[in-house]
C-alpha positions as CSV (number, residue, x, y, z in Angstrom):
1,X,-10.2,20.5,13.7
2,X,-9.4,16.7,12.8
3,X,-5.9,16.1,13.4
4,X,-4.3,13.6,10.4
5,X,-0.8,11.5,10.1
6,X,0.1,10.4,6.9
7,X,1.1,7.0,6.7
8,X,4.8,7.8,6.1
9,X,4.8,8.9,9.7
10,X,2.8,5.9,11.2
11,X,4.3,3.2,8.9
12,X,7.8,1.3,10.0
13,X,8.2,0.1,6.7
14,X,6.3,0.8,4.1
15,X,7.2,-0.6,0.4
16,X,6.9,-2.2,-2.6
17,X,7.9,-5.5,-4.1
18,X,7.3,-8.1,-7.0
19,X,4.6,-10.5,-6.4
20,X,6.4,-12.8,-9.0
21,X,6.9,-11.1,-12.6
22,X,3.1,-10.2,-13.0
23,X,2.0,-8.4,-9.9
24,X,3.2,-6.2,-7.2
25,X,2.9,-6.1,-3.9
26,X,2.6,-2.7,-1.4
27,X,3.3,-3.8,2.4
28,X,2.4,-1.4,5.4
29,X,4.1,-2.3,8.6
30,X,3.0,-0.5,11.3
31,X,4.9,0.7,14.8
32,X,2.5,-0.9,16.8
33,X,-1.1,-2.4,17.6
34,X,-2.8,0.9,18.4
35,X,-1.6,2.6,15.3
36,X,-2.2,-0.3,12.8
37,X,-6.1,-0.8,14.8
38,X,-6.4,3.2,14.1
39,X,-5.7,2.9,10.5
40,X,-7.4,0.5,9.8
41,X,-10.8,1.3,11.4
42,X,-10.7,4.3,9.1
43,X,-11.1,2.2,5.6
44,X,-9.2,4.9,4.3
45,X,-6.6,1.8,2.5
46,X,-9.0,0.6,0.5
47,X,-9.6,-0.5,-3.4
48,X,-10.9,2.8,-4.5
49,X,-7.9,4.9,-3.1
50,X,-5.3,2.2,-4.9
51,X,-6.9,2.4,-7.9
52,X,-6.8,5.7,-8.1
53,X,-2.9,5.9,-7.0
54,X,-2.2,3.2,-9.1
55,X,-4.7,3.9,-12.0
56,X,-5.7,0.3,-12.1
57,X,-9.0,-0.9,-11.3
58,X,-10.7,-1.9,-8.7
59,X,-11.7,-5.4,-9.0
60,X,-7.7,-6.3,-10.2
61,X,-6.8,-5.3,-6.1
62,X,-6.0,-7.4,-3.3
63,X,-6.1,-6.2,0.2
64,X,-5.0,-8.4,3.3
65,X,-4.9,-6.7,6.5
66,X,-3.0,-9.4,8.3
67,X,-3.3,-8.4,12.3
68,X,-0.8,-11.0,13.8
69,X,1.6,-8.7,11.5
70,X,0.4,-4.7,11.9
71,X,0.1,-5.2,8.4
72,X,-1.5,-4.1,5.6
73,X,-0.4,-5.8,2.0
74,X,-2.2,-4.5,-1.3
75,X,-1.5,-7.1,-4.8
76,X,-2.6,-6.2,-8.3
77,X,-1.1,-6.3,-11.6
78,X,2.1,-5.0,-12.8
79,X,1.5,-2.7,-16.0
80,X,3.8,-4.7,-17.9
81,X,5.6,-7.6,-16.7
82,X,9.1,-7.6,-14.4
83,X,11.9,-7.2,-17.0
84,X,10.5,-6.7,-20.0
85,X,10.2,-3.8,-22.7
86,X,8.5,-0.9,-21.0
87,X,9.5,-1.9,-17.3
88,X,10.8,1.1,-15.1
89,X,11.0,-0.9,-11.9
90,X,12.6,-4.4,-12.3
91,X,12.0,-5.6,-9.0
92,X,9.0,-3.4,-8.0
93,X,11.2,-1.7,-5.4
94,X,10.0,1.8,-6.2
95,X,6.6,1.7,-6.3
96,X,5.4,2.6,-2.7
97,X,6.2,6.2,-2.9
98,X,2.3,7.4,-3.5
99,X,1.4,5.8,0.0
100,X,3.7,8.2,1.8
101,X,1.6,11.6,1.7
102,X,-1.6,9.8,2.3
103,X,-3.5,11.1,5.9
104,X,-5.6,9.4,8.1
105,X,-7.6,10.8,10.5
106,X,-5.8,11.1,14.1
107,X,-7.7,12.0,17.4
């Protein structure tokens, strides 16, 4: 049986920002080299799993894994921009919850 982590367990920070008043901006820091390598080789962060999340497509998603950092950062468009009518999330601060149940494969 394949063991799994989600990424709430193997992320040291994991969360959301503005990306100026249009986009946002998910960051996934990991603890260390051998988990970020791990989740990473998987592909299981990817465009199709944000979009899906996020309900945004594909081809409006960013992803930068950035391995001088353990990082992972994922950019696409706000629904509606920072501030304005319709906004639930001013500074995009909230938005990083869906990323926390999400398992990757752990050997």
């Amino acid at each position: 049986m394949t063991k799994t982590k989600t990424l709430g367990q193997l992320a040291k920070f994991l969360r959301s920002k503005n990306a100026g008043p249009f986009y946002l901006t998910l960051d996934i820091f990991f603890y260390g080299k051998e988990d970020y390598l791990k989740a990473k080789s998987t592909g299981l962060i990817n465009k199709r799993l944000i979009s899906q999340l996020y309900r945004i497509d594909e081809e409006d998603i960013s992803i930068i894994e950035f391995d001088p950092a353990e990082a992972i950062k994922v950019s696409f468009p706000r629904p509606v921009s920072s501030g304005s009518v319709g906004d639930s999330d001013v500074y995009g601060a909230q938005q990083h919850a869906p990323l926390f149940d999400i398992e990757i494969p752990w050997n």
